[in-house]
C-alpha positions as CSV (number, residue, x, y, z in Angstrom):
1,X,8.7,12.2,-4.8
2,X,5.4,13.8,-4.6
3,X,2.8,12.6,-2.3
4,X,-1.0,11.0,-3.6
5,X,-3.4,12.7,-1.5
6,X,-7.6,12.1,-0.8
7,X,-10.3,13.8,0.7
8,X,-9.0,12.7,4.5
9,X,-5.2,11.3,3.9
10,X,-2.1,11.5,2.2
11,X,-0.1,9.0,0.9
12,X,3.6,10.0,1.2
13,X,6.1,7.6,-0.6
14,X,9.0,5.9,2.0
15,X,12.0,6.4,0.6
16,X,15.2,4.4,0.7
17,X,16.4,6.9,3.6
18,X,13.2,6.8,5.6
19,X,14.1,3.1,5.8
20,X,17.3,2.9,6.6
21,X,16.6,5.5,9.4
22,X,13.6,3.5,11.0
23,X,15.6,0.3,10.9
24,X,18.4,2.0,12.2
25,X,16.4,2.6,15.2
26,X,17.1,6.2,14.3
27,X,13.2,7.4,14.4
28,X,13.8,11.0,14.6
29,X,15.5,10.7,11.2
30,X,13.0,8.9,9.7
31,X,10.3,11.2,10.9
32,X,11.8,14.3,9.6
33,X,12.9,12.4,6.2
34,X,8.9,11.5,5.5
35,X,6.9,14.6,7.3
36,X,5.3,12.3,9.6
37,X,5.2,11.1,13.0
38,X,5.6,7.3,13.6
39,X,3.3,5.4,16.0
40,X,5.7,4.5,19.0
41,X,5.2,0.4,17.9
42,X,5.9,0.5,14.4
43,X,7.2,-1.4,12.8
44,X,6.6,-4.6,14.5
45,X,8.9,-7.5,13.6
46,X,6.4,-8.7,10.3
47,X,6.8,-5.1,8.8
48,X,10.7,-5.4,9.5
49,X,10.8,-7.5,7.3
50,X,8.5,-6.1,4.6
51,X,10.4,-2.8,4.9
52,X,13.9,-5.0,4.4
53,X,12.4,-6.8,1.0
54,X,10.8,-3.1,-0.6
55,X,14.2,-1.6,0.3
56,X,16.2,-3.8,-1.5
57,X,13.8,-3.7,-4.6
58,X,13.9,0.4,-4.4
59,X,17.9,-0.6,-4.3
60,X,18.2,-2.8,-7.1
61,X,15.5,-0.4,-9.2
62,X,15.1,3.0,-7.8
63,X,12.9,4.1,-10.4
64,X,9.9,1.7,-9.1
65,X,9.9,3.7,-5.8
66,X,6.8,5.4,-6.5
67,X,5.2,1.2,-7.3
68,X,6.1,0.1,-3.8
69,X,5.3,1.6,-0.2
70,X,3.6,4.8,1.4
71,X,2.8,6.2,4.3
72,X,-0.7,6.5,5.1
73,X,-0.9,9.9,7.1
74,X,-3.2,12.4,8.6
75,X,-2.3,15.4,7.1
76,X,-2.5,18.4,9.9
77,X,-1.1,19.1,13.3
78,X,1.7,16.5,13.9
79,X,0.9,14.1,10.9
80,X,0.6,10.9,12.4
81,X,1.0,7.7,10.3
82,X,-2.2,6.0,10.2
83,X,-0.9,2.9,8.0
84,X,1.0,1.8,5.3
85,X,-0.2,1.1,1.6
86,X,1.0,0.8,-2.3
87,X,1.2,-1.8,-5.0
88,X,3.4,-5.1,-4.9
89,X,5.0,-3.3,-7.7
90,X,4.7,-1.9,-11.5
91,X,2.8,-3.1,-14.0
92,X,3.3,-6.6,-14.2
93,X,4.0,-7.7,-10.7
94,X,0.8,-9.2,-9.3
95,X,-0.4,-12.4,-8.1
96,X,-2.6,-13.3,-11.7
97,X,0.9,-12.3,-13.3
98,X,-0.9,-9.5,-15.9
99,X,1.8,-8.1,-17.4
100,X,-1.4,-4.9,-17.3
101,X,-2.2,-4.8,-14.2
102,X,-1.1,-3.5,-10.3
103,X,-1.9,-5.0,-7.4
104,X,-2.7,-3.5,-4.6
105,X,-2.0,-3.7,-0.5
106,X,-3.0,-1.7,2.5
107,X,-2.7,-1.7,6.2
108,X,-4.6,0.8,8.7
109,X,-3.1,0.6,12.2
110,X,-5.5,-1.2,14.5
111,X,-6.7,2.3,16.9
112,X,-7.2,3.9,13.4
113,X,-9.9,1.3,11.5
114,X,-13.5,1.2,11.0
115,X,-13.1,4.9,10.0
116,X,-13.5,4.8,6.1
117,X,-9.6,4.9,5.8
118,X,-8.7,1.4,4.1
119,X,-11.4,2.5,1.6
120,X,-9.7,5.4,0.9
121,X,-6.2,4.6,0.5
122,X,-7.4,2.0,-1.9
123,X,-9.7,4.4,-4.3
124,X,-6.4,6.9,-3.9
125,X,-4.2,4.5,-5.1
126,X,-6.6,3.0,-7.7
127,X,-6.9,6.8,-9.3
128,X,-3.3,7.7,-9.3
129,X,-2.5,5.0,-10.9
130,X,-5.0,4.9,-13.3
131,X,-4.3,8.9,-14.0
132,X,-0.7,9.0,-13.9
133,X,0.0,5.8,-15.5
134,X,-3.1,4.9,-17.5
135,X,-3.7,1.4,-15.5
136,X,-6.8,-0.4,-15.8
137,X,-6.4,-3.4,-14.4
138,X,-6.3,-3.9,-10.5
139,X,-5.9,-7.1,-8.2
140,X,-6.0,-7.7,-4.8
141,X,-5.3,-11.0,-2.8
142,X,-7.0,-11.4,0.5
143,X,-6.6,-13.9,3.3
144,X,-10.6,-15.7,3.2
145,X,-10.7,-14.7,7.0
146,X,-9.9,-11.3,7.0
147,X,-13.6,-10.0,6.3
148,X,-13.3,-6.3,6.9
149,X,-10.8,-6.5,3.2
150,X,-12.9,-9.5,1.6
151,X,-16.0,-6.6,2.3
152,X,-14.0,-3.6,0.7
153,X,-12.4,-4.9,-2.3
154,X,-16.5,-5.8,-3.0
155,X,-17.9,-2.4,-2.4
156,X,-15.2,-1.2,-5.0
157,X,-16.4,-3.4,-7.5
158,X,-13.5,-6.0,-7.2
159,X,-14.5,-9.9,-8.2
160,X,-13.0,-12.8,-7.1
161,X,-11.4,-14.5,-9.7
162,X,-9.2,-17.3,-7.6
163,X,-7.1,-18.2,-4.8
164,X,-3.5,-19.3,-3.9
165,X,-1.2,-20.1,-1.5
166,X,1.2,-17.5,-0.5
167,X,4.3,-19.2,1.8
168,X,4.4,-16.3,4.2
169,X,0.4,-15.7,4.1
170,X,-1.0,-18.8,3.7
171,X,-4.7,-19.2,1.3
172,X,-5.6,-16.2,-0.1
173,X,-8.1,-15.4,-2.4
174,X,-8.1,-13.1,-5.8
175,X,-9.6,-10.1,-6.8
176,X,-9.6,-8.1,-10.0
177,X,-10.8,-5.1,-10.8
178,X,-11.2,-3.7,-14.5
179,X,-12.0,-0.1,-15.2
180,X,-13.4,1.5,-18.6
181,X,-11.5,4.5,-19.7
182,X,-14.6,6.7,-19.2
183,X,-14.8,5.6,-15.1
């Protein structure tokens, strides 16, 4: 599956295999499976269990591979993954259920933020998946305490439309972002 790549990263899509390797305990494989090298704590136990749920979505419908999880990677000398980002799913699968619209999720390991990357990943995904698949419509739901996200889904021109409560999460708050065809 090819990778989405940006000025500074590239997004390389986790595959079934890289998966089962890294849960495995079997990092080498997973490594060499993805083109990457893995931070020596990853994944802790929360993204254990996030890997677990995506894998057995990419199970049940392999063809929504490319909706789900990348690797969020510096692209030269050893590669080292710098986070983790994607979409909750295809079209459809969002917290505002639009059957039009993505939504979107990132993660930038801790000794890697305040360096522009979140921002990144997030225009990256936002223009593949406006260019490959013609999406328009973005969202993006944010815990109300977590300002460094609250302050870049704003400087991308997302709104806050709402909040919920998500049972692993707890509040979060709503953001959607429309684009014209001409942006």
């Amino acid at each position: 599956m090819a990778s989405i790549r940006s000025e500074r990263l590239e997004l390389v899509s986790i595959s079934p295999d890289f998966i089962d390797a890294l849960l495995a305990e079997r990092r080498r494989d997973a490594e060499v499976a993805a083109g990457l090298s893995l931070p020596e704590d990853w994944p802790d136990a929360h993204d254990r269990g996030f890997l677990n749920f995506r894998l057995r979505q990419m199970r049940e419908r392999p063809e929504t591979q490319e909706w789900f999880v990348y690797a969020v990677v510096l692209p030269n000398g050893e590669r080292p993954m710098v986070g983790h980002a994607g979409f909750h799913g295809p079209p459809g699968v969002n917290v505002v259920k639009a059957p039009d619209a993505v939504e979107v999720g990132y993660s930038i390991f801790e000794s890697y933020r305040r360096r522009g990357y979140a921002t990144e990943v997030v225009r990256a995904l936002i223009d593949w998946a406006s260019s490959e698949h013609g999406i328009r419509h973005f969202v993006a739901s944010i815990s109300p305490e977590n300002e460094p996200s609250l302050a870049l889904v704003r400087r991308l021109g997302f709104e806050r439309t709402g909040r919920h409560w998500d049972e692993e999460d707890g509040e979060e708050v709503e953001f959607e972002l429309r684009i014209s065809d001409g942006a």
